[in-house]
C-alpha atoms as an extended CHARMM CRD file, in Angstrom:
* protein
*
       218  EXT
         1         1  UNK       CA           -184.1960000000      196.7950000000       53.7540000000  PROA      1               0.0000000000
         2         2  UNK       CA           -185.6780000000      197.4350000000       50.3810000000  PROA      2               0.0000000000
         3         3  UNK       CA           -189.3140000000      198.5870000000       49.0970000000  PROA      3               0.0000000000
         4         4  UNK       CA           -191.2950000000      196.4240000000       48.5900000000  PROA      4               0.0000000000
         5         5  UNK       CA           -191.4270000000      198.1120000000       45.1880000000  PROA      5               0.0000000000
         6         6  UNK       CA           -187.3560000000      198.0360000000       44.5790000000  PROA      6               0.0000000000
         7         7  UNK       CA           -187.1700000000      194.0270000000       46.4140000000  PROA      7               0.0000000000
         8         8  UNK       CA           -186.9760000000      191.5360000000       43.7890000000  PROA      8               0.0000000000
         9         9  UNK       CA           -187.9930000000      187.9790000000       45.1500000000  PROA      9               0.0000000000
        10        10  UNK       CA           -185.7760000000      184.7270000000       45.3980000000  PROA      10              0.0000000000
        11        11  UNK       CA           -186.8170000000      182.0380000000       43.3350000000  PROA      11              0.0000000000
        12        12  UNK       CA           -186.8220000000      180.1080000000       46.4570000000  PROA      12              0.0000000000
        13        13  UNK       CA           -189.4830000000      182.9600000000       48.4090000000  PROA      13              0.0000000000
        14        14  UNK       CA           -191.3320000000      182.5280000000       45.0130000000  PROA      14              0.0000000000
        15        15  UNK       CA           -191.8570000000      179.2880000000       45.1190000000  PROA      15              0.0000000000
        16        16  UNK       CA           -192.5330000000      179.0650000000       48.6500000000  PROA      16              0.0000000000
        17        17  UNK       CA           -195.5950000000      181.8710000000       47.8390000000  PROA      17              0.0000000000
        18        18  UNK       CA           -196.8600000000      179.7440000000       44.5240000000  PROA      18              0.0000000000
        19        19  UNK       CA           -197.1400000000      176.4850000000       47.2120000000  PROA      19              0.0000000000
        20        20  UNK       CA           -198.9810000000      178.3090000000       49.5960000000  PROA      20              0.0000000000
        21        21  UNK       CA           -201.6910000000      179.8990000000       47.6070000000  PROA      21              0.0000000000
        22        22  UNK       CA           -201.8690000000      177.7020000000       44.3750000000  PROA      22              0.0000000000
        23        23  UNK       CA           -200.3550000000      174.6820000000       45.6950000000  PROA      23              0.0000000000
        24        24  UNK       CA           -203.5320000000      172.7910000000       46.3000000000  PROA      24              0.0000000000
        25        25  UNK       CA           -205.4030000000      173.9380000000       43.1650000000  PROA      25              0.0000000000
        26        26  UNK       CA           -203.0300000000      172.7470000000       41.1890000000  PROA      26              0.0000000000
        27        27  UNK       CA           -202.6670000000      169.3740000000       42.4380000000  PROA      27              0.0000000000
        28        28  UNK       CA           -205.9750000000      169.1900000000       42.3730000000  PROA      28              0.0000000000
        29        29  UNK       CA           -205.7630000000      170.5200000000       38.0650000000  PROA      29              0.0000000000
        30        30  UNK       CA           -203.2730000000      168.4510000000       37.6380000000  PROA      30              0.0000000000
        31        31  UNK       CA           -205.2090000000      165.2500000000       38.7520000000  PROA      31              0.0000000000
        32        32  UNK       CA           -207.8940000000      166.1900000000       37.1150000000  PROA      32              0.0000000000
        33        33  UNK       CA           -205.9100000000      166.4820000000       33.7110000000  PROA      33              0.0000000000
        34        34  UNK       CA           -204.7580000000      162.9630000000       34.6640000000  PROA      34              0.0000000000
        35        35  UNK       CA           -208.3600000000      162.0220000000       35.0470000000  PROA      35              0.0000000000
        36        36  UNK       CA           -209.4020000000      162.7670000000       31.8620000000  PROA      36              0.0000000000
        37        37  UNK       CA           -211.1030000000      166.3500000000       32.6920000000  PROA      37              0.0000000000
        38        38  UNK       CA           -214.0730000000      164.9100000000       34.6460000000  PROA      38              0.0000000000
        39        39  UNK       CA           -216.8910000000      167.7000000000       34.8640000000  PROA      39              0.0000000000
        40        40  UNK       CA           -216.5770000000      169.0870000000       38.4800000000  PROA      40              0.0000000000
        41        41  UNK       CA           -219.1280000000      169.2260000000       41.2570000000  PROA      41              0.0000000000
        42        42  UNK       CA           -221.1890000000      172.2540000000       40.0690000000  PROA      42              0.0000000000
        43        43  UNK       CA           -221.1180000000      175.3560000000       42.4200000000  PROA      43              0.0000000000
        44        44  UNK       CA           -223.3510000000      176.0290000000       44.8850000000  PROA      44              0.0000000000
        45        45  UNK       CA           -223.4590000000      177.9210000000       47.9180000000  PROA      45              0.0000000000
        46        46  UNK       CA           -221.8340000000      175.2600000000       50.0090000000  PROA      46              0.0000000000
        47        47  UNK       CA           -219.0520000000      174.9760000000       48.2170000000  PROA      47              0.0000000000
        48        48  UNK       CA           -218.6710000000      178.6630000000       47.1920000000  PROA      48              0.0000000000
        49        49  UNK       CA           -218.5160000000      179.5610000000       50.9210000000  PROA      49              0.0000000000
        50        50  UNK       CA           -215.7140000000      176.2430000000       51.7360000000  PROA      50              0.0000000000
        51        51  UNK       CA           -213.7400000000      178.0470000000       48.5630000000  PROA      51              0.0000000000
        52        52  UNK       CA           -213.9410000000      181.1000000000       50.1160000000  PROA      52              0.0000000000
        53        53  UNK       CA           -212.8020000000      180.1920000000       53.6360000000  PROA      53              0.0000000000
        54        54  UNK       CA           -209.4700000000      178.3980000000       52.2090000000  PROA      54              0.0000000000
        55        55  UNK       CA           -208.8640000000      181.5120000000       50.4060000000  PROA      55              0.0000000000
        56        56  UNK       CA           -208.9520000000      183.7210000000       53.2200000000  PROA      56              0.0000000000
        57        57  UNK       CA           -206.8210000000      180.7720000000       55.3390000000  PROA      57              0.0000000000
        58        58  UNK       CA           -204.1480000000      180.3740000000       52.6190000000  PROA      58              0.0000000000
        59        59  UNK       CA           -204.2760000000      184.0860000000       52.1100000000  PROA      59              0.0000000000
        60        60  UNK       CA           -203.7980000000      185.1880000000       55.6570000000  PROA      60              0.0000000000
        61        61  UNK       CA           -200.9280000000      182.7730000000       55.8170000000  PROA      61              0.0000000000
        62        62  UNK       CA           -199.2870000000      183.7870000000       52.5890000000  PROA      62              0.0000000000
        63        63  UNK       CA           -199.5390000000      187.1940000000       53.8200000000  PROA      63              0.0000000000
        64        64  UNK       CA           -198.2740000000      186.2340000000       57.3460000000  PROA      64              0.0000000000
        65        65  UNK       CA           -195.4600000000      185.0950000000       55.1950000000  PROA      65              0.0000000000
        66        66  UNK       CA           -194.4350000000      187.9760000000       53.0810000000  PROA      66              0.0000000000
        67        67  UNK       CA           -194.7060000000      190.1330000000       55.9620000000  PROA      67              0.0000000000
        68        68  UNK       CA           -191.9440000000      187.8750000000       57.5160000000  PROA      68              0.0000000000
        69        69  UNK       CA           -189.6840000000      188.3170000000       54.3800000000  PROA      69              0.0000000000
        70        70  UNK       CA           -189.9790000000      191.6800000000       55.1880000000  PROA      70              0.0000000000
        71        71  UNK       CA           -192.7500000000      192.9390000000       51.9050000000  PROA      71              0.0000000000
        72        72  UNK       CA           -194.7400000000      195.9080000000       53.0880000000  PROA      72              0.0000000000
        73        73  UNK       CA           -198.3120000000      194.5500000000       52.6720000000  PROA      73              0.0000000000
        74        74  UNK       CA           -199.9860000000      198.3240000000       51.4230000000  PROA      74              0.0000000000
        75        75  UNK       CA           -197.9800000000      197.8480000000       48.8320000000  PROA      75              0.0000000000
        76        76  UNK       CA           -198.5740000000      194.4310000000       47.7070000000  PROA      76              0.0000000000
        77        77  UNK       CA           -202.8620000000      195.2850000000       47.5760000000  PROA      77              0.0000000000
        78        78  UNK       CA           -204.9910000000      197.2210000000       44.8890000000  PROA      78              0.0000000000
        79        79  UNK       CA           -205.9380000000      200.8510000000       46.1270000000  PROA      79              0.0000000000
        80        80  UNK       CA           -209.8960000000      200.9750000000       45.3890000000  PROA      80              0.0000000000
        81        81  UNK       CA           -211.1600000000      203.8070000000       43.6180000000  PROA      81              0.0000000000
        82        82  UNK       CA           -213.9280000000      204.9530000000       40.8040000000  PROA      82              0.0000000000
        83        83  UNK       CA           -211.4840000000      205.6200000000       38.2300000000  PROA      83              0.0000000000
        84        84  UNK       CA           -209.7230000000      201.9460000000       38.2920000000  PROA      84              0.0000000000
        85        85  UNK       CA           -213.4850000000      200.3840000000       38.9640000000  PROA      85              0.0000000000
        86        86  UNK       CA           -214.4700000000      201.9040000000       35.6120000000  PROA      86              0.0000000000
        87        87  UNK       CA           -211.0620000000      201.0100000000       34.0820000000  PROA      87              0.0000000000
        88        88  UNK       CA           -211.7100000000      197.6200000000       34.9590000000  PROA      88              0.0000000000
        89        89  UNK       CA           -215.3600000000      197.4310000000       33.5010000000  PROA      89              0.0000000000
        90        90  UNK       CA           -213.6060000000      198.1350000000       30.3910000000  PROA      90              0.0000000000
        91        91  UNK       CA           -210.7780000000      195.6560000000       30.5080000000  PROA      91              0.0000000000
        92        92  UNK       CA           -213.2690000000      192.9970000000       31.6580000000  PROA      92              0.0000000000
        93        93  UNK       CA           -215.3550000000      193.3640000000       28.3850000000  PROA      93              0.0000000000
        94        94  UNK       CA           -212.1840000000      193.7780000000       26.4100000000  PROA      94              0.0000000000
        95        95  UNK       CA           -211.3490000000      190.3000000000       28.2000000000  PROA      95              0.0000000000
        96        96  UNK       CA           -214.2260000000      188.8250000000       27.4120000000  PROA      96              0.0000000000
        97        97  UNK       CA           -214.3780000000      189.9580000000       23.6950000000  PROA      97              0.0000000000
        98        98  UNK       CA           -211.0510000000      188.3500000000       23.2520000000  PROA      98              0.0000000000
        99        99  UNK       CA           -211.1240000000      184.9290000000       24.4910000000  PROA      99              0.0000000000
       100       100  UNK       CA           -214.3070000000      184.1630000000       22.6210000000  PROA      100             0.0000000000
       101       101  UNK       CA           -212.7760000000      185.5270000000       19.2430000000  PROA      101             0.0000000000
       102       102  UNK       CA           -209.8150000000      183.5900000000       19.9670000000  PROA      102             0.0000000000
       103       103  UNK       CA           -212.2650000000      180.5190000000       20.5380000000  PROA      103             0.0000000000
       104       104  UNK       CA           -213.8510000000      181.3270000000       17.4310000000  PROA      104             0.0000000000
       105       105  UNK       CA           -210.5100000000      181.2470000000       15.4470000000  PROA      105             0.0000000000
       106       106  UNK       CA           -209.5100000000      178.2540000000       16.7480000000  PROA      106             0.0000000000
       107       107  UNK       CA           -210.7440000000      174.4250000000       15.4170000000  PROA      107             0.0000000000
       108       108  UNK       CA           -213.2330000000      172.4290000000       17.1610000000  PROA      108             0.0000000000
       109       109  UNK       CA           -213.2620000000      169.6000000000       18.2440000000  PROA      109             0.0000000000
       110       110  UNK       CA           -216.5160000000      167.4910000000       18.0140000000  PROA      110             0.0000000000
       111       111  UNK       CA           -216.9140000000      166.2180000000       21.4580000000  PROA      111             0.0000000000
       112       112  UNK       CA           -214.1890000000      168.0300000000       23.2020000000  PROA      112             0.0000000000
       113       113  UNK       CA           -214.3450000000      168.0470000000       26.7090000000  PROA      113             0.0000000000
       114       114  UNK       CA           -215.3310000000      171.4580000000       28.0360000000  PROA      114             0.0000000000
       115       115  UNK       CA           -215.8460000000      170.8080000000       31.6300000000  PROA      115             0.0000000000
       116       116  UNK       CA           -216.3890000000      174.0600000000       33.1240000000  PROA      116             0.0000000000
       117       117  UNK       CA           -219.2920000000      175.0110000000       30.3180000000  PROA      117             0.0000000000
       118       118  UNK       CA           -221.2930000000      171.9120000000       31.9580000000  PROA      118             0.0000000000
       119       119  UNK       CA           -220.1260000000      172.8140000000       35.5570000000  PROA      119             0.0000000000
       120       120  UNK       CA           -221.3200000000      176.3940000000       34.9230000000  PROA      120             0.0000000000
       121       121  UNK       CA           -224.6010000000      175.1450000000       33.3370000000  PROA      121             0.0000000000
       122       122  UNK       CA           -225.3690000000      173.5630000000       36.6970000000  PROA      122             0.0000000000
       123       123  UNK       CA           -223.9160000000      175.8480000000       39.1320000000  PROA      123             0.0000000000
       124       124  UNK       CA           -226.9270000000      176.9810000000       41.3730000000  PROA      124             0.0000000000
       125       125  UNK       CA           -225.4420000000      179.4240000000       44.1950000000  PROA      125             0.0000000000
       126       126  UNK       CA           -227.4770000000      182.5010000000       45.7050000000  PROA      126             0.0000000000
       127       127  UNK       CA           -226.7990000000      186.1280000000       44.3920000000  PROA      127             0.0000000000
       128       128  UNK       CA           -224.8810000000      186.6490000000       47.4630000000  PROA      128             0.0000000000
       129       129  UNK       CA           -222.3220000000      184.1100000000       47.7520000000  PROA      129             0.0000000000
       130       130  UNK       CA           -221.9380000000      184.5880000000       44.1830000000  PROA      130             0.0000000000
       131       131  UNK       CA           -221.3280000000      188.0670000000       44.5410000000  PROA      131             0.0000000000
       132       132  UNK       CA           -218.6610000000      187.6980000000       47.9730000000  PROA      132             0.0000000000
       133       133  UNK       CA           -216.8380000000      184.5120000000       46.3170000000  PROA      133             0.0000000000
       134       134  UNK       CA           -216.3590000000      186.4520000000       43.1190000000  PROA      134             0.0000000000
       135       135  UNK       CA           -214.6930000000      189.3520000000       45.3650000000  PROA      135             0.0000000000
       136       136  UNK       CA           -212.6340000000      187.2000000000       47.1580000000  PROA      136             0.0000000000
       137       137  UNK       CA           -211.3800000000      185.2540000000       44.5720000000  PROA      137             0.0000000000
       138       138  UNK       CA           -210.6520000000      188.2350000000       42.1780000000  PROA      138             0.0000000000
       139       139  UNK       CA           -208.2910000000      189.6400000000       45.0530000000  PROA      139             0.0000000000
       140       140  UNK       CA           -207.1670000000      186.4530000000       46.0530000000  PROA      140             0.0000000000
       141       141  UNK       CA           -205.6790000000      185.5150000000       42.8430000000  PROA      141             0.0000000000
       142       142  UNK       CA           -204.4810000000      189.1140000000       41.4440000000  PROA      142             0.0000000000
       143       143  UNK       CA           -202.9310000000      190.2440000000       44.3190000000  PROA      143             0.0000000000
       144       144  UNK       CA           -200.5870000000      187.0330000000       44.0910000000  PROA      144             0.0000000000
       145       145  UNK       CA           -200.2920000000      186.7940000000       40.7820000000  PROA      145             0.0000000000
       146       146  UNK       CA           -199.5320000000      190.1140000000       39.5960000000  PROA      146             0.0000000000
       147       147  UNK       CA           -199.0700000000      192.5480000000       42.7300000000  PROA      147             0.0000000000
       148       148  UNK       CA           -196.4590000000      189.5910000000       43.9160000000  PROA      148             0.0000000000
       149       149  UNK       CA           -195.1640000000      187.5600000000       40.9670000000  PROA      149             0.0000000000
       150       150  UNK       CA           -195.2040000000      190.1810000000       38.3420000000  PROA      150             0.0000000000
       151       151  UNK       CA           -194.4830000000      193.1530000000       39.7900000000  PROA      151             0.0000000000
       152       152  UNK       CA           -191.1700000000      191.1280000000       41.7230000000  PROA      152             0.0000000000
       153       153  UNK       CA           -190.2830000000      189.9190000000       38.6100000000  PROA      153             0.0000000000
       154       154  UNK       CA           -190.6280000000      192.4950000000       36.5120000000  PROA      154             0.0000000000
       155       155  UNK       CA           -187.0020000000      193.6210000000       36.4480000000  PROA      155             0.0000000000
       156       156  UNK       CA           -186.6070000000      190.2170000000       34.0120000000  PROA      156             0.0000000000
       157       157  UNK       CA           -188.7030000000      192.2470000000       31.7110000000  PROA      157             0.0000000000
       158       158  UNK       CA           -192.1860000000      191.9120000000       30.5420000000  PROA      158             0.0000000000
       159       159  UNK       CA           -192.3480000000      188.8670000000       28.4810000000  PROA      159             0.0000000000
       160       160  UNK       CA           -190.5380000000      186.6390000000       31.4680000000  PROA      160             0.0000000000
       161       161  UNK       CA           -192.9680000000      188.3490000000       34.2370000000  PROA      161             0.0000000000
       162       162  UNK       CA           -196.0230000000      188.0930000000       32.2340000000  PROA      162             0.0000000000
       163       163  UNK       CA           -195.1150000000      184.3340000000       31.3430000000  PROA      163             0.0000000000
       164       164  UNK       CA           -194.6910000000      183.8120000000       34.9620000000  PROA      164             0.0000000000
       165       165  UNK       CA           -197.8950000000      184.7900000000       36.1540000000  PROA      165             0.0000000000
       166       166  UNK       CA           -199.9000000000      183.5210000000       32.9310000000  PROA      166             0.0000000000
       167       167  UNK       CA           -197.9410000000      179.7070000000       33.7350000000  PROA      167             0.0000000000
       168       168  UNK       CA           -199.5510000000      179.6030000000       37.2980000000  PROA      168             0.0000000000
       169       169  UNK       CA           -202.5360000000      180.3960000000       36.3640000000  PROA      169             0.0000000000
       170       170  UNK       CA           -203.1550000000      178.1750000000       33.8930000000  PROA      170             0.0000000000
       171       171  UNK       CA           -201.6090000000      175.1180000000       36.4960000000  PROA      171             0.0000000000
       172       172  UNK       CA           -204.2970000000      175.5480000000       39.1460000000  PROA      172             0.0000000000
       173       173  UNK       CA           -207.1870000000      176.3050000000       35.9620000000  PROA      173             0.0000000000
       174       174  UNK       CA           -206.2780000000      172.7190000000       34.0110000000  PROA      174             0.0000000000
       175       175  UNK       CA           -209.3300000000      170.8350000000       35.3800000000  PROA      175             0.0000000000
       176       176  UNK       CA           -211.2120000000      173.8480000000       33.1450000000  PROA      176             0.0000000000
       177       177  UNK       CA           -209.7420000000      171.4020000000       30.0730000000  PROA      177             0.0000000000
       178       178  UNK       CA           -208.2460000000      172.3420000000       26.6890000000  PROA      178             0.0000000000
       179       179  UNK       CA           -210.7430000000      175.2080000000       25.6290000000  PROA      179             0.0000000000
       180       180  UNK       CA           -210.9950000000      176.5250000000       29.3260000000  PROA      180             0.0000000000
       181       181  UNK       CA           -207.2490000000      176.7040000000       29.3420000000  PROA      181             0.0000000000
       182       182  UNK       CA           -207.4070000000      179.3770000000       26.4140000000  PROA      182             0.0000000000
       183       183  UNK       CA           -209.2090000000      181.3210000000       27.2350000000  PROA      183             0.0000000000
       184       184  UNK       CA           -207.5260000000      181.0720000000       30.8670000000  PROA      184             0.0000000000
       185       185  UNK       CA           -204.0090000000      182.3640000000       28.9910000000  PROA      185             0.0000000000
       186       186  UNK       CA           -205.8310000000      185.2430000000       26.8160000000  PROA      186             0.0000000000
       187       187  UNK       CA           -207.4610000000      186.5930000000       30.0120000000  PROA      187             0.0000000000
       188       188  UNK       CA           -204.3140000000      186.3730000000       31.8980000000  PROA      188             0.0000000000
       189       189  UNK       CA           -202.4100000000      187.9450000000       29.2850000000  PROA      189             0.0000000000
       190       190  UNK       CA           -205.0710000000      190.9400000000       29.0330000000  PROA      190             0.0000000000
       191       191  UNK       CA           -205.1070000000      191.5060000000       32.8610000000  PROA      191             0.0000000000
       192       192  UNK       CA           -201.3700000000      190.8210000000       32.6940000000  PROA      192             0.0000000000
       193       193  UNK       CA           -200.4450000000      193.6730000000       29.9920000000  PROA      193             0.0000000000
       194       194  UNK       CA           -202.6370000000      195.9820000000       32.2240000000  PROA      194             0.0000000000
       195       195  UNK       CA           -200.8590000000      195.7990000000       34.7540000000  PROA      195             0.0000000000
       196       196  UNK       CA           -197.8120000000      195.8290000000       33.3200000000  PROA      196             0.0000000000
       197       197  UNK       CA           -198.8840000000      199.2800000000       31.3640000000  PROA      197             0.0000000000
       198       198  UNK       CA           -200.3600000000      201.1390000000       34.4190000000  PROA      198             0.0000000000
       199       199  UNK       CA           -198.5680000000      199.2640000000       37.5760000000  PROA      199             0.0000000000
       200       200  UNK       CA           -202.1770000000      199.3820000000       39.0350000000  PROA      200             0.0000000000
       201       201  UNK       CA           -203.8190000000      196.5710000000       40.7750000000  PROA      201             0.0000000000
       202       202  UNK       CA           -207.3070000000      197.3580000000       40.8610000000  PROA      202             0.0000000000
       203       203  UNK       CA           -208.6480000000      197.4570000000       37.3420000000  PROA      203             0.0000000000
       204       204  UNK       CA           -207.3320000000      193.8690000000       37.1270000000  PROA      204             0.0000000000
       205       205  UNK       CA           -209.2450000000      193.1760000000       40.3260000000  PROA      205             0.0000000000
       206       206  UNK       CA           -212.1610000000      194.7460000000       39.5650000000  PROA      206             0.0000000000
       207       207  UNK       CA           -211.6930000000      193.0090000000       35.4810000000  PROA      207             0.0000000000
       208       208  UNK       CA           -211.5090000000      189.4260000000       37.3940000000  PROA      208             0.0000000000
       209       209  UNK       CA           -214.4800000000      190.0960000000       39.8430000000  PROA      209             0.0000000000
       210       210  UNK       CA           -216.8630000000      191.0300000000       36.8900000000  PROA      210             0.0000000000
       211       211  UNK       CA           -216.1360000000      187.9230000000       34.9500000000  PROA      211             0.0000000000
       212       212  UNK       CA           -216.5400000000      185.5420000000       37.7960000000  PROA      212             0.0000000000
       213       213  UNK       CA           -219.9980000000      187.2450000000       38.4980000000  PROA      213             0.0000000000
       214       214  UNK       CA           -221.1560000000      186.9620000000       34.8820000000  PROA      214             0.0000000000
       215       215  UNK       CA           -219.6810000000      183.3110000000       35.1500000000  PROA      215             0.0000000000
       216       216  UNK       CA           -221.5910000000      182.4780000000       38.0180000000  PROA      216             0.0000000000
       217       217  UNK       CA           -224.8410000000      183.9800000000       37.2960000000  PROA      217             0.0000000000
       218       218  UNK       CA           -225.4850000000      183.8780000000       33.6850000000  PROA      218             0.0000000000
């Protein structure tokens, strides 16, 4: 059987993946875009800690499931060490830098909806659960998006790979609205090129954990 470096998913294994981890969120962004963008329930501990619990469900089964299609897992998840943690401090203020230029540069729109600014505003959860959802989520999400999606796809190049994993993470970000959903595709495509350059996970983990701690507490 091949590596899991050398084995190129089906579209069909693909899509399978996508349902299990992102199927939810996105139905639930995609209603929400329906909707109108309605601001969400603001964050708080309790819901932080549900969040977190249907990660590590749909993760353990998505998991469950690549093992079965025969992906060696220790090759699928970041390797921790200093060198990528500082490499992602850098490429999370790179990030950050980016999307709010690209803000800047484009028009506003008085009385746009921006959602996730007033869900943000409100959000209220301890250091703590701030700290282990942002963790969880920044593995959650990377892992499956680029150590899975990008890295099987890459053989279709960069631009198709990178357009993969960018597309499904906007879906299951929509109920962030039209301005969350740019800077959604500039961080994507930052973390996204990363990888791409250095085939390493864990910068981009590390990149995605810092933001959703500055997100939650500031």
């Amino acid at each position: 059987m091949a590596s899991a470096a050398q084995q190129r998913p089906s579209y069909s294994e693909a899509a399978v993946l996508v349902a299990i981890v992102f199927g939810w969120f996105i139905l639930s962004s995609v209603f929400a875009a329906l909707d109108g963008f309605p601001t969400p329930a603001a964050f708080s501990d309790a819901s932080l800690v549900g969040l977190m619990v249907t990660e590590l469900v749909l993760g353990a089964m998505a998991l469950s499931f690549l093992r079965f299609r025969g992906h060696a897992l220790k090759d699928l998840l970041p390797a921790p060490d200093w060198r990528g943690a500082m490499e992602g401090t850098v490429l999370c203020g790179a990030a950050i830098i980016a999307c709010g230029v690209v803000n800047a540069l484009l028009p506003s729109s008085p009385g746009a909806v921006d959602p996730v600014a007033r869900m943000l505003a409100q959000a209220k959860p301890s250091l703590t659960v701030a700290l282990a959802a942002s963790v969880l989520n920044g593995l959650y999400e990377e892992t499956f998006l680029l150590g899975y999606l990008m890295r099987g796809f890459a053989s279709f190049g960069a631009s198709f790979a990178l357009g993969l994993s960018v597309l499904v993470r906007v879906l299951y970000h929509l109920y962030q609205g039209p301005a969350g959903a740019v800077s959604i595709v500039v961080f994507g495509i930052m973390l996204g090129v990363s990888y791409w350059r250095t085939r390493r996970l864990w910068p981009a983990v590390v990149a995605h954990i810092l933001a959703d701690i500055i997100g939650l507490s500031w």
